[in-house]
N, C-alpha and C positions, 0 to 999 in steps of 0.2 A: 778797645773793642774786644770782644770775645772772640773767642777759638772759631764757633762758628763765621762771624764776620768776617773773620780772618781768613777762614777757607774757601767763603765763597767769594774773596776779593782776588785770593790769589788764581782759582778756578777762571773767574772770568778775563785773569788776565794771559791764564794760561792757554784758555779757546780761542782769544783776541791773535797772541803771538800766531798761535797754531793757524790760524785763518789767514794770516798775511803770509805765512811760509808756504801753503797749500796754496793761495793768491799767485806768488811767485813763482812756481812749480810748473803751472799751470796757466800761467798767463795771463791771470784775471786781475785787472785792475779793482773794478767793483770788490771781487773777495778780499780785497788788501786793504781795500778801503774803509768798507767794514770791521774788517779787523784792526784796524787803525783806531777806528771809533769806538770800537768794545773796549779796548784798550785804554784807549784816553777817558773814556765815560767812566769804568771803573775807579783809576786811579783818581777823577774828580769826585765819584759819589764817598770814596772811602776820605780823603781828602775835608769833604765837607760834612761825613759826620764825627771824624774824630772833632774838630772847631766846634762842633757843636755839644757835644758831650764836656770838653774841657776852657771852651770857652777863645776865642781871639788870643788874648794876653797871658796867656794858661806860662807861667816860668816853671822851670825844671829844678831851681833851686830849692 
């Protein structure tokens, strides 16, 4: 991934965390929950495009 992908993977995972501590704070289930899912959606969307870029079987050898 590039620099750019990479900043906006971490971005969104940084709004994600930030949304379930303000959640917390505040006593919002909903905003946690959300933030749960920015979180996790992130880490899947980044997830499945590295696999796809380098492929399922991709060895580091």
């Amino acid at each position: 991934m590039t620099w750019v992908r990479w900043s906006l993977t971490l971005a969104g995972i940084v709004v994600g965390v930030a949304a379930v501590i303000a959640g917390g704070a505040d006593d919002s289930p909903g905003l946690q929950g959300l933030g749960l899912l920015l979180v996790l959606g992130t880490i899947a969307a980044a997830v499945r495009a590295r696999r796809r870029r380098w492929g399922p079987h991709h060895s580091r050898d």
